[in-house]
PAMARDO-871763 format. One line per 4 residues: their letters; for each residue x, y, z of N, C-alpha, C, O. Coordinates in nm, 2 decimals, padded with zeros to 4 digits. Example, Ala and Ser with C-alpha at 12.3 -4.5 7.8 and 13.67 -1.06 7.14 Angstrom:
# PAMARDO-871763
as	01.32,-00.57,00.78,01.23,-00.45,00.78,01.32,-00.33,00.78,01.42,-00.33,00.85 ~ 01.28,-00.22,00.71,01.37,-00.11,00.71,01.29,00.00,00.79,01.34,00.11,00.80
# end
This chain:
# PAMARDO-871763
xxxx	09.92,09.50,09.03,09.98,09.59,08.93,10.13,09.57,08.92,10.20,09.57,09.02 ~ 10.17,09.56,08.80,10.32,09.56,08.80,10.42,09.67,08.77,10.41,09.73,08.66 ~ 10.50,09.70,08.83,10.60,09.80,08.81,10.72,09.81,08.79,10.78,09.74,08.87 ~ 10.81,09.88,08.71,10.97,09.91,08.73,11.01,09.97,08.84,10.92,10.01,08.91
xxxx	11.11,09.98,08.86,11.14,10.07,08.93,11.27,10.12,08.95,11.35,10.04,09.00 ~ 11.31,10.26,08.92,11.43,10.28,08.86,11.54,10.36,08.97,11.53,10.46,09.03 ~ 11.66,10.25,08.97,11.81,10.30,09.05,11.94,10.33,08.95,11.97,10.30,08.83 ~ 12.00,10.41,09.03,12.15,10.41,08.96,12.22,10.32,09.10,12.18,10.31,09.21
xxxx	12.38,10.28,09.04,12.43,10.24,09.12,12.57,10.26,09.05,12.59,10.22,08.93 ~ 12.70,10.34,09.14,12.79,10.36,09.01,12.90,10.23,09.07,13.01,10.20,09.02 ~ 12.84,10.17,09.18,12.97,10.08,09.22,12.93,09.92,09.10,13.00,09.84,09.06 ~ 12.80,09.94,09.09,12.77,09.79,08.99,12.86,09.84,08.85,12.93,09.76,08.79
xxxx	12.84,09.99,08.81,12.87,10.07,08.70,13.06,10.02,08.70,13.12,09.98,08.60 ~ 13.09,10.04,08.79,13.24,09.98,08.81,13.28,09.83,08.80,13.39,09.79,08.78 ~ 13.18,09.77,08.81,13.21,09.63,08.77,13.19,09.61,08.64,13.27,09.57,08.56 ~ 13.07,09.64,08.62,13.06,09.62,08.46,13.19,09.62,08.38,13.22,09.54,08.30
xxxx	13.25,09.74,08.42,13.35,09.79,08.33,13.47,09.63,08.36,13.51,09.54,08.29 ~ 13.49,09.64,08.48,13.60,09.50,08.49,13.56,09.38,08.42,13.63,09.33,08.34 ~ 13.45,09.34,08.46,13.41,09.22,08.44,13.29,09.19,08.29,13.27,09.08,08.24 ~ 13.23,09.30,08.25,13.15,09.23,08.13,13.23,09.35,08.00,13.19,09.34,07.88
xxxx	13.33,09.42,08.04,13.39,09.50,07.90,13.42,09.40,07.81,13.39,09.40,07.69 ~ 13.51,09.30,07.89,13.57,09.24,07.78,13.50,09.12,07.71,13.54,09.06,07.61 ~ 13.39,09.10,07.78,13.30,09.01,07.72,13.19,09.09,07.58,13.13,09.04,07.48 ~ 13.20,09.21,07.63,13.08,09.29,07.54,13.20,09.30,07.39,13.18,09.28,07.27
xxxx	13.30,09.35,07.47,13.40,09.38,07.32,13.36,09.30,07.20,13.33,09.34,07.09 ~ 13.37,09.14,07.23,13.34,09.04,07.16,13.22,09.09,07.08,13.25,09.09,06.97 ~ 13.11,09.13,07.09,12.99,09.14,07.03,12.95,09.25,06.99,12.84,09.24,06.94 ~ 13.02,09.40,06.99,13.00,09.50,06.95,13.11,09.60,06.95,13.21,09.56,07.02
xxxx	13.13,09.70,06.88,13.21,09.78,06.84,13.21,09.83,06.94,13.11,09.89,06.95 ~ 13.31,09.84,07.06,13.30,09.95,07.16,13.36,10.12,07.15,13.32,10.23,07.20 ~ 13.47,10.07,07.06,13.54,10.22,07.04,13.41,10.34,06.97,13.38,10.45,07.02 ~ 13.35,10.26,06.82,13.24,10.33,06.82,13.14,10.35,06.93,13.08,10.46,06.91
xxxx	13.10,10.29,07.03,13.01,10.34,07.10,13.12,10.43,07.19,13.09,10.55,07.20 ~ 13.21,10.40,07.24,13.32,10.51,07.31,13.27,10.61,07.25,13.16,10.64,07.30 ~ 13.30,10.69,07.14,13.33,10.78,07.05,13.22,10.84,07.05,13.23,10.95,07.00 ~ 13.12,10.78,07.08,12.97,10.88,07.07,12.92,10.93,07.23,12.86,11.03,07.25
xxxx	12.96,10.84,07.34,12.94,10.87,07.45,13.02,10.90,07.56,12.98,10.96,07.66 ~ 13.16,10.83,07.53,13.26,10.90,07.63,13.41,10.89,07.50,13.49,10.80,07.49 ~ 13.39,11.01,07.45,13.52,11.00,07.32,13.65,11.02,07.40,13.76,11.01,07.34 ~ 13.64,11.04,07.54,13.80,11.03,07.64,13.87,10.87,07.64,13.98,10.83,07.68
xxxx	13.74,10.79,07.58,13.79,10.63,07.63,13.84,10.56,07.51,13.90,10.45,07.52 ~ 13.82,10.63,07.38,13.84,10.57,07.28,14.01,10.48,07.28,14.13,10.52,07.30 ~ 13.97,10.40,07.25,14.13,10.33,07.23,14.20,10.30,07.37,14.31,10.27,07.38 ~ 14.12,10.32,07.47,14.13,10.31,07.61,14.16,10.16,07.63,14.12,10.08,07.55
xxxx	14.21,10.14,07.72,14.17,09.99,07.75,14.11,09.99,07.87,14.10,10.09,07.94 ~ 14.05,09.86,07.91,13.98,09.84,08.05,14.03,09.95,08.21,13.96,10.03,08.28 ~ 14.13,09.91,08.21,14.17,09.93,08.35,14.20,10.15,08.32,14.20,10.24,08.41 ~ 14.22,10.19,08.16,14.19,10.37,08.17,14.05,10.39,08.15,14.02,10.50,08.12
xxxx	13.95,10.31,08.14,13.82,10.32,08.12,13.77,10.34,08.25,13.70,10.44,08.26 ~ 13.80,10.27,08.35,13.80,10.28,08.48,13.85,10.35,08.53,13.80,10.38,08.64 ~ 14.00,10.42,08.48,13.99,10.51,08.62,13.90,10.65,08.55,13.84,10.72,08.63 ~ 13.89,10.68,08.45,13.83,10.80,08.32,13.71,10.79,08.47,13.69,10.89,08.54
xxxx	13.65,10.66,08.49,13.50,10.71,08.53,13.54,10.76,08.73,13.48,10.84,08.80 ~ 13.62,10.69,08.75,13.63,10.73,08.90,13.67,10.88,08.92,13.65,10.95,09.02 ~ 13.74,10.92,08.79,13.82,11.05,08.83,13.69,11.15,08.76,13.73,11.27,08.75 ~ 13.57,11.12,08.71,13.45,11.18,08.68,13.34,11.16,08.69,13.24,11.19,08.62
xxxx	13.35,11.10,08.80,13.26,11.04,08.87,13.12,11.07,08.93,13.03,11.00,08.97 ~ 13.13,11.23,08.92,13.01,11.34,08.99,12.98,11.36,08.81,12.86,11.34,08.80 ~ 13.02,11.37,08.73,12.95,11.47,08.61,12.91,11.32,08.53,12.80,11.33,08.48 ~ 12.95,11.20,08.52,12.89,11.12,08.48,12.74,11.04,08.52,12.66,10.98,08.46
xxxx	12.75,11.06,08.65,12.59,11.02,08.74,12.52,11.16,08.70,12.42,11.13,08.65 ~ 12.54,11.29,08.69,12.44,11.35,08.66,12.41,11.33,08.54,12.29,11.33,08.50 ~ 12.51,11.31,08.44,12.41,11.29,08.33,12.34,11.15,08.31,12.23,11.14,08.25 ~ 12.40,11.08,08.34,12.33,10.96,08.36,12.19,10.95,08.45,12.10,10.87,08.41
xxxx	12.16,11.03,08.53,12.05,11.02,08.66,11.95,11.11,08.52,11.85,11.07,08.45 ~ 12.03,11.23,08.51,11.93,11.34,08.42,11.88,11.26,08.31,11.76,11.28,08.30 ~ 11.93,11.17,08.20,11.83,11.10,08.14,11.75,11.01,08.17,11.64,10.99,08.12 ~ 11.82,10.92,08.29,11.73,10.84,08.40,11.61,10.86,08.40,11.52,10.81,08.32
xxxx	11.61,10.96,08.49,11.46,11.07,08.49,11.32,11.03,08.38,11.22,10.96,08.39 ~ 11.40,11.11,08.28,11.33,11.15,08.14,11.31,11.01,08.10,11.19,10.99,08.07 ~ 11.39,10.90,08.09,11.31,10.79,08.02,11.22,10.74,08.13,11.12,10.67,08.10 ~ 11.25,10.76,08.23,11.15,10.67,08.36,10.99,10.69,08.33,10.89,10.62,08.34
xxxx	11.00,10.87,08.29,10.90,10.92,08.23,10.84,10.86,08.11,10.72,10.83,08.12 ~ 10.90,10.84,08.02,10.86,10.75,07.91,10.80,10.65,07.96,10.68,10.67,07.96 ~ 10.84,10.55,08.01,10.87,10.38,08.06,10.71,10.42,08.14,10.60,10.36,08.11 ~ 10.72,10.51,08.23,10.58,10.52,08.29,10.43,10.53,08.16,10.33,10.46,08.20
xxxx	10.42,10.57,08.08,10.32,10.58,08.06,10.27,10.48,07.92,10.18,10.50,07.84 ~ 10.37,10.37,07.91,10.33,10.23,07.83,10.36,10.13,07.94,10.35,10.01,07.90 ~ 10.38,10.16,08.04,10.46,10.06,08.19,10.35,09.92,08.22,10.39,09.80,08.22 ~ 10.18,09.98,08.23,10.05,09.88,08.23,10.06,09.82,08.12,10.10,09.70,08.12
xxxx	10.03,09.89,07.98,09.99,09.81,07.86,10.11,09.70,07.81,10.09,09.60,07.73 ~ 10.24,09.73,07.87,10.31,09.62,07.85,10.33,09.50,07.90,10.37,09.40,07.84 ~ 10.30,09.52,08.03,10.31,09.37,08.11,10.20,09.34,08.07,10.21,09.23,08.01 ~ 10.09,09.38,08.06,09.93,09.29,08.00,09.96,09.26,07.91,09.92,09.14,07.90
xxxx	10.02,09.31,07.78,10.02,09.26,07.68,10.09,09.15,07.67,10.04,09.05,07.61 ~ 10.21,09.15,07.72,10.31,09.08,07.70,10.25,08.91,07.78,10.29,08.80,07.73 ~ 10.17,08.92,07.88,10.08,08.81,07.93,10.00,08.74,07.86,09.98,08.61,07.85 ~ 09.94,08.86,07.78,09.85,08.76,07.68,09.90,08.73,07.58,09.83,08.63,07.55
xxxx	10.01,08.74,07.46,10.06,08.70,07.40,10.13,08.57,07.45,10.13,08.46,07.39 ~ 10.19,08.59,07.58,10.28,08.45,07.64,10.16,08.36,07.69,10.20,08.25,07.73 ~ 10.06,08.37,07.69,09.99,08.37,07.81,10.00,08.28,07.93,09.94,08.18,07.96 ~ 10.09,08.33,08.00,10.20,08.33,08.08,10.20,08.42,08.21,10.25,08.51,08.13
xxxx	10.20,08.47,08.29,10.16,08.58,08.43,10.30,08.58,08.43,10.37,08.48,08.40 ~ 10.34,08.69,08.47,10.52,08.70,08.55,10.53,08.68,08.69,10.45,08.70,08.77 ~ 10.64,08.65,08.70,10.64,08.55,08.80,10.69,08.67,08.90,10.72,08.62,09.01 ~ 10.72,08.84,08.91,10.71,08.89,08.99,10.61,09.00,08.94,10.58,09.02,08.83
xxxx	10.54,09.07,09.07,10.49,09.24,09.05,10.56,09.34,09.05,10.51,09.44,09.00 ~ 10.68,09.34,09.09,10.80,09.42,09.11,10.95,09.39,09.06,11.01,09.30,09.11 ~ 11.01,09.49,08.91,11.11,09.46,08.90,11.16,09.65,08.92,11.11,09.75,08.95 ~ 11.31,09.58,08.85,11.42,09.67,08.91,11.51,09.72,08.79,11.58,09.64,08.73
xxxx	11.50,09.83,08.76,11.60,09.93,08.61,11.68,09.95,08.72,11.64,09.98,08.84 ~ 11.82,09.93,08.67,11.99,09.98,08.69,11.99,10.08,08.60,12.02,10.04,08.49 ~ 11.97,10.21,08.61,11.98,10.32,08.50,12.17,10.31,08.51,12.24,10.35,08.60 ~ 12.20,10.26,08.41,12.39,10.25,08.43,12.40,10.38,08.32,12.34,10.45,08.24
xxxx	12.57,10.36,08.40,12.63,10.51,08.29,12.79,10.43,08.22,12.89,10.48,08.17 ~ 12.75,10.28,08.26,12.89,10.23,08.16,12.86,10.13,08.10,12.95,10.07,08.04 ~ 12.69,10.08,08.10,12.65,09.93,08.01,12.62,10.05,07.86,12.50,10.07,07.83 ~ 12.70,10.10,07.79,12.71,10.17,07.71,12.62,10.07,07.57,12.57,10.14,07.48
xxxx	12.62,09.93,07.56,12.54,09.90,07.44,12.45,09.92,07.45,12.39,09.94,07.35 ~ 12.36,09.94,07.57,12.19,09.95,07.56,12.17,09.92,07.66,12.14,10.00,07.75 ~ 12.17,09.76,07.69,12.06,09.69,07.80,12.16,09.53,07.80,12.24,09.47,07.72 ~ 12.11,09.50,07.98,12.15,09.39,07.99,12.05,09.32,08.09,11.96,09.40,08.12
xxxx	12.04,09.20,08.15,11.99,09.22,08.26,12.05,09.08,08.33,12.12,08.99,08.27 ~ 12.02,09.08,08.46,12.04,09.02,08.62,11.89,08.92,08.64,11.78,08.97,08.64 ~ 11.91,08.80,08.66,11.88,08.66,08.71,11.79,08.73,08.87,11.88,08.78,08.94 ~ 11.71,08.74,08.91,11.57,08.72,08.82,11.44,08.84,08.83,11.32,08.82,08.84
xxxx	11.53,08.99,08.85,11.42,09.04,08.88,11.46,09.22,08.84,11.39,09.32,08.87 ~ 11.61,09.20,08.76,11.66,09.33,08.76,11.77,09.30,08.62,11.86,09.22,08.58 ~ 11.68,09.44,08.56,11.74,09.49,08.40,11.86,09.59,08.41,11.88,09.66,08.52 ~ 11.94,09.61,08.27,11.97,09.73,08.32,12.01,09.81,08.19,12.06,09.76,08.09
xxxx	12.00,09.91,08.21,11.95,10.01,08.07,12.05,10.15,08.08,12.08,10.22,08.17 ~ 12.09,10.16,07.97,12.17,10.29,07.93,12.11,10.38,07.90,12.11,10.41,07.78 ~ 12.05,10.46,07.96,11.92,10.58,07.91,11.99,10.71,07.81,11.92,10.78,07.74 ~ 12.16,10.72,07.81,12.15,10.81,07.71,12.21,10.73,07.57,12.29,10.78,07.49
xxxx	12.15,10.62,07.56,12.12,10.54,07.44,12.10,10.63,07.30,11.99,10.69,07.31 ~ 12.17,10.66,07.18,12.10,10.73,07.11,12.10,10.61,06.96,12.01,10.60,06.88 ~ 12.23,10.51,06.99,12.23,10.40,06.87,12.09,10.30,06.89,12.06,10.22,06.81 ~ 12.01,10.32,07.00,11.90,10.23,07.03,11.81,10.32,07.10,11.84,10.42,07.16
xxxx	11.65,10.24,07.11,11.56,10.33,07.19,11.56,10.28,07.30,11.54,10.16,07.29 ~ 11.58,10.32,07.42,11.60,10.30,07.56,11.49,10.25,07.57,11.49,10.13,07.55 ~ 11.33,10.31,07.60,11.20,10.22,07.61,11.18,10.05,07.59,11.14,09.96,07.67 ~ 11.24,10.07,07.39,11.24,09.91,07.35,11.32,09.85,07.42,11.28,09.74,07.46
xxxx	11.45,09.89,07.45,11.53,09.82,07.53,11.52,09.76,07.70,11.57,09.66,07.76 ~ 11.43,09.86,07.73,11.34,09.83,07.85,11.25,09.66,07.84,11.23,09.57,07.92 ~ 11.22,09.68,07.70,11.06,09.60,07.74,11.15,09.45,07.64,11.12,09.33,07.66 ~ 11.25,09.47,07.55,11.37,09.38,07.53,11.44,09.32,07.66,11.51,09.23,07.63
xxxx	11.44,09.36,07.77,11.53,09.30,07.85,11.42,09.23,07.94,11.44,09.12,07.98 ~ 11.27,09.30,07.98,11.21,09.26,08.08,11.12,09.13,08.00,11.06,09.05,08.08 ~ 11.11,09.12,07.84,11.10,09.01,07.77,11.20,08.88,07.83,11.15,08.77,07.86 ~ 11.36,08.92,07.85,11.42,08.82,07.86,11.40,08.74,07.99,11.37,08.62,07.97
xxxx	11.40,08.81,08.13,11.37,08.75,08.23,11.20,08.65,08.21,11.15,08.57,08.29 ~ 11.17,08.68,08.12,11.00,08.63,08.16,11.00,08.53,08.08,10.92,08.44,08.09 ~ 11.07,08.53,08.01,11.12,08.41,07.89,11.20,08.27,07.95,11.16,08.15,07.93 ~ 11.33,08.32,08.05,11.36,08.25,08.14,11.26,08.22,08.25,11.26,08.09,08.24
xxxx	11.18,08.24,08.35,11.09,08.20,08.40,10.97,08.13,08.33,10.93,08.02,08.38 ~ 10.92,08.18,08.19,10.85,08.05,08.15,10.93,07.95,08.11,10.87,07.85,08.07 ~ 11.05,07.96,08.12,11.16,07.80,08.06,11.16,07.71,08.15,11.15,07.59,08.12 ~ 11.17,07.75,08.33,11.12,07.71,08.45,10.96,07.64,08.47,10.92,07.55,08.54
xxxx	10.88,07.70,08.40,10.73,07.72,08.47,10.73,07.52,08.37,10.68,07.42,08.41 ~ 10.81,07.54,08.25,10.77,07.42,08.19,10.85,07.32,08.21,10.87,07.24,08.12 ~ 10.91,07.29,08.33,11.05,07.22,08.37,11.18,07.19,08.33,11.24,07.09,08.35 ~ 11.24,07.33,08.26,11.38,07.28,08.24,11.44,07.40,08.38,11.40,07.51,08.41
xxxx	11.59,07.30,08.42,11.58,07.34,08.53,11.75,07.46,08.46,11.84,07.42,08.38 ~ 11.71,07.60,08.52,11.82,07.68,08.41,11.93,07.67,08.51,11.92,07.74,08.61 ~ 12.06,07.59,08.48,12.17,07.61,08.54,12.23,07.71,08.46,12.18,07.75,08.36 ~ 12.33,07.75,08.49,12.38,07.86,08.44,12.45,07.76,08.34,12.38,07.79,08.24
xxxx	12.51,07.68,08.30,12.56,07.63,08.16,12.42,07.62,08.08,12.45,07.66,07.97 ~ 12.30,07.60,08.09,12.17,07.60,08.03,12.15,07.71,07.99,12.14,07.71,07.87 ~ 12.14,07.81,08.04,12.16,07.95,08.01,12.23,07.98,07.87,12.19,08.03,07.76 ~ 12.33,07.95,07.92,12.41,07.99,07.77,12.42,07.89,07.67,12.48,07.90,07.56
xxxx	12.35,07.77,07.73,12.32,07.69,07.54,12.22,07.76,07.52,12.24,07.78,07.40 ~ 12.10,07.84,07.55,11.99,07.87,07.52,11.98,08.02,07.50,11.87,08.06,07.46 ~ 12.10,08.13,07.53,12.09,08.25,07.50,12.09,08.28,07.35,12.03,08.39,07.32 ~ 12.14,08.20,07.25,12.12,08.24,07.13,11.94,08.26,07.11,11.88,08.37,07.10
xxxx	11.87,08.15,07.11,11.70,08.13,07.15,11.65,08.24,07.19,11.58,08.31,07.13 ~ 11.71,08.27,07.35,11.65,08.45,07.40,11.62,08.54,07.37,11.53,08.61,07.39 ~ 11.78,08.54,07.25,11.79,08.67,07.18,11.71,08.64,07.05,11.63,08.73,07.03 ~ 11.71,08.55,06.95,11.60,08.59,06.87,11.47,08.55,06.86,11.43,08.51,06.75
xxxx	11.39,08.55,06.97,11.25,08.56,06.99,11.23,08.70,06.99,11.15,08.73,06.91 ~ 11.25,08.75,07.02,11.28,08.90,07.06,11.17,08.97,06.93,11.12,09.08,06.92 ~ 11.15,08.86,06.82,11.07,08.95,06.71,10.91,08.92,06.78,10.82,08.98,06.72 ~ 10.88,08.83,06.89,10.76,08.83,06.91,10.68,08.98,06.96,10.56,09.01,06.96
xxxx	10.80,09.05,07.02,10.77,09.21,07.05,10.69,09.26,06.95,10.58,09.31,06.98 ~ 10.71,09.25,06.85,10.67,09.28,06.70,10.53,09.31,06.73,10.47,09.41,06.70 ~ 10.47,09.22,06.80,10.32,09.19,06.80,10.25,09.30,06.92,10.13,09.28,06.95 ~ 10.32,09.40,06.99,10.30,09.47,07.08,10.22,09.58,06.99,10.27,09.64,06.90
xxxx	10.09,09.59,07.04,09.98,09.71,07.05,09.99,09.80,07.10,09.87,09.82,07.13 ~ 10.08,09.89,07.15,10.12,09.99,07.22,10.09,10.15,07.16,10.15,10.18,07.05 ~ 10.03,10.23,07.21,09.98,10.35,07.17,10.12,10.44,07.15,10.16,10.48,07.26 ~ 10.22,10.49,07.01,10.36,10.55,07.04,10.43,10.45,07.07,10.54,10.46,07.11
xxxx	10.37,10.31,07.04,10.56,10.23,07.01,10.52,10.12,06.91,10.44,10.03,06.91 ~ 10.63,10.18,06.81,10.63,10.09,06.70,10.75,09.98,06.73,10.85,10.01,06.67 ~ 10.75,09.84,06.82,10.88,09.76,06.84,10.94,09.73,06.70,10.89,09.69,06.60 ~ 11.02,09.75,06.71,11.13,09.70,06.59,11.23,09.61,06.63,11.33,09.64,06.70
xxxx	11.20,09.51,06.60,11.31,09.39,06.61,11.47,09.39,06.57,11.50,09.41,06.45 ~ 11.56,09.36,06.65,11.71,09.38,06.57,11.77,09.21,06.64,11.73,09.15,06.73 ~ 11.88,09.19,06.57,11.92,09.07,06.58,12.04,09.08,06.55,12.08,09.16,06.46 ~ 12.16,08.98,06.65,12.27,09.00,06.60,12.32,08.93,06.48,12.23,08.85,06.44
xxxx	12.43,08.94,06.42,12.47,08.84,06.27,12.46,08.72,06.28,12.42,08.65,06.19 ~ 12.50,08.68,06.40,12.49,08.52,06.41,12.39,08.48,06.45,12.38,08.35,06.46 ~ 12.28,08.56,06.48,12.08,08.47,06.49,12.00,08.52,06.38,11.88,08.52,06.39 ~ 12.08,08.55,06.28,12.01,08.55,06.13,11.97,08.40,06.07,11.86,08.39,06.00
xxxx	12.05,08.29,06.10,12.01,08.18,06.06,11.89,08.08,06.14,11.81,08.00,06.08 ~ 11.90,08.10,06.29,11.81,08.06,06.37,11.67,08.14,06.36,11.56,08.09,06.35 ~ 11.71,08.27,06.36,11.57,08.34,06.31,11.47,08.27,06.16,11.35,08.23,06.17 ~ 11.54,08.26,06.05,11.51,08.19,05.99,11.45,08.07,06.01,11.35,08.04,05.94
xxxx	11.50,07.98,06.09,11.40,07.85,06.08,11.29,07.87,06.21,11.19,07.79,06.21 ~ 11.31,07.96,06.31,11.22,07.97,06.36,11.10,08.09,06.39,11.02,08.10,06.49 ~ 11.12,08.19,06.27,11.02,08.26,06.29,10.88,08.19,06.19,10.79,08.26,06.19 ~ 10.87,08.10,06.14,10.72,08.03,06.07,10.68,07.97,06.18,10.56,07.95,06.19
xxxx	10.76,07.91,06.29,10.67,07.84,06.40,10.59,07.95,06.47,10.53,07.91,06.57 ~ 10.59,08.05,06.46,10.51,08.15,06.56,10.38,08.15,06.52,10.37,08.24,06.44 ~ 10.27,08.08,06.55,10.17,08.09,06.52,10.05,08.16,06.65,09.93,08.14,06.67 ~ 10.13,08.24,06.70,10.06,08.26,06.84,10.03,08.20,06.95,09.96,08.27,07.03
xxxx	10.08,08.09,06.98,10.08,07.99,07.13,10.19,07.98,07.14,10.27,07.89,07.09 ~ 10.22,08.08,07.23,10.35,08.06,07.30,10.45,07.94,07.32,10.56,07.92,07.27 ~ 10.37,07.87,07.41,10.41,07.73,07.44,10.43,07.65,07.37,10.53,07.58,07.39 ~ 10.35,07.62,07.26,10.38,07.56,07.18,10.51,07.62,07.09,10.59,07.53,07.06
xxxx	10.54,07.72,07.05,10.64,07.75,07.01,10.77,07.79,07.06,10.86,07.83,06.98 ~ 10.78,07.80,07.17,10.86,07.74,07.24,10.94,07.64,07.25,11.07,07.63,07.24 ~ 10.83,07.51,07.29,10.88,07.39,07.28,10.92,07.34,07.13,11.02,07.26,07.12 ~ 10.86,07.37,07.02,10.89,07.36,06.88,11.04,07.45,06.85,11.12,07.40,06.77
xxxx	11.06,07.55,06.91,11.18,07.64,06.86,11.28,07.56,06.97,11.39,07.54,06.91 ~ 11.28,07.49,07.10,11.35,07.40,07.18,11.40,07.25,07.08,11.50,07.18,07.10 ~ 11.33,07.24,06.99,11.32,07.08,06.87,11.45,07.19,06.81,11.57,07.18,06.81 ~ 11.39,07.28,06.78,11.52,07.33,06.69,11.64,07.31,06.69,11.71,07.26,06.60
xxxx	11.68,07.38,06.82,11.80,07.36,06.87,11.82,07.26,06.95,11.92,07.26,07.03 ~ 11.73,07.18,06.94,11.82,07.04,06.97,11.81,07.05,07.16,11.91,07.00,07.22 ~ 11.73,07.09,07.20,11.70,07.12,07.37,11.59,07.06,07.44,11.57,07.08,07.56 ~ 11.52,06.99,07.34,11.34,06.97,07.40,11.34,06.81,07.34,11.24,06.74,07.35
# end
C-alpha cells in the first residue's frame, strides 16, 4: 500500500526563501502572492522576507501546521485511488511505497518537489487546490522514475532540458476517476505551444507517448 506522509520543516522553509525565491520570482508574480498570504512582505526583498519569518516564526508554523492537518485529511481519503490509478494509466508501478509532503509555510506558489521521494505543498493555497497540487507533484517524481525505468540516465542538466516535458503532461491527470476530484490542468505561458503538438499523441500508452513526445523535443 502506498502512502504520503506529512512534515513541516521551518529550517527547509528558510532555504527556500534564500535559495529558490529568486528563481520562483522568474515564473510567477510573487508580490501578488505576498499580498494574499503574507501582505508584511510585499515589495520586500529576499533577505526582509527572511527575517519577517524568523521574527514570526511561532504564528507562521501554526498556521501552516493547522492547514497541514485539514488537507492531510483531504489527501487521506483519495490517497489509494490515486496511486492505482495513476499506475494504470502509466502502467508503470512506483518505484517507492512511501513518500514524503513538506507541508511549507514559504513555497507560497503551490508545490514543488525533491529528487526522489519528497513533494512539497503550500496547504494554505487559496490561488490553487492544494490536493491537485499534491497528486501534480507526486505525478512529477513518477514521471522522472519512468524516464529512468526506460534508460535515460537523468543528470541534473537532463532534468532541466526535459522540465518543460514534466510540466505539460500534467493534462494526463485529466483522465483521473476520482470520487470529489475533478483535475483541472493548468500550464504555464511558455508550454502552450508544446502542449499543442503533444497533446494528440496521447492515445493511452503511456510509453509510447512518452517516447513520441521525447521525438518532439528532440530527446529520444
Amino acid at each position: 500500500m502506498h502512502r504520503l506522509d506529512f512534515f513541516t520543516d521551518f529550517e527547509r522553509d528558510k532555504i527556500y526563501i534564500k535559495n529558490n525565491f529568486p528563481k520562483l520570482r522568474k515564473l510567477f508574480d510573487m508580490n501578488k502572492l505576498l499580498e494574499t498570504y503574507y501582505p508584511s512582505c510585499v515589495n520586500k526583498s529576499d533577505e526582509e522576507i527572511f527575517q519577517f519569518f524568523m521574527e514570526n516564526k511561532e504564528i507562521i508554523l501554526q498556521q501552516t501546521e493547522h492547514e497541514g492537518k485539514l488537507l492531510e485529511s483531504k489527501w487521506k481519503k483519495v490517497e489509494n485511488e490515486y496511486f492505482t490509478q495513476i499506475e494504470k494509466i502509466t502502467d508503470f508501478k512506483w518505484k517507492n511505497n512511501h513518500y514524503n509532503c513538506h507541508i511549507s509555510s514559504s513555497w507560497i506558489c503551490g508545490g514543488g518537489y525533491e529528487r526522489s521521494d519528497t513533494i512539497i505543498v503550500f496547504p494554505r493555497a487559496r490561488h490553487c487546490n492544494a490536493v491537485q497540487t499534491i497528486m501534480h507533484e507526486l505525478f512529477h517524481l513518477h514521471f522522472w522514475d519512468f524516464l529512468e525505468s526506460i534508460g535515460i540516465e537523468l543528470t541534473k542538466e537532463k532534468r532541466k532540458d526535459l522540465w518543460d516535458l514534466s510540466e505539460t503532461i500534467d493534462f494526463i491527470l485529466e483522465d483521473l476517476k476520482i470520487d470529489g476530484i475533478k483535475y483541472k490542468s493548468s500550464l504555464y505561458a511558455q508550454h502552450r505551444e508544446l502542449y499543442e503538438k503533444i497533446k494528440p499523441l496521447w492515445k493511452g500508452d503511456f510509453k509510447e507517448f512518452i517516447i513520441n513526445s521525447l521525438e518532439v523535443v528532440k530527446y529520444y
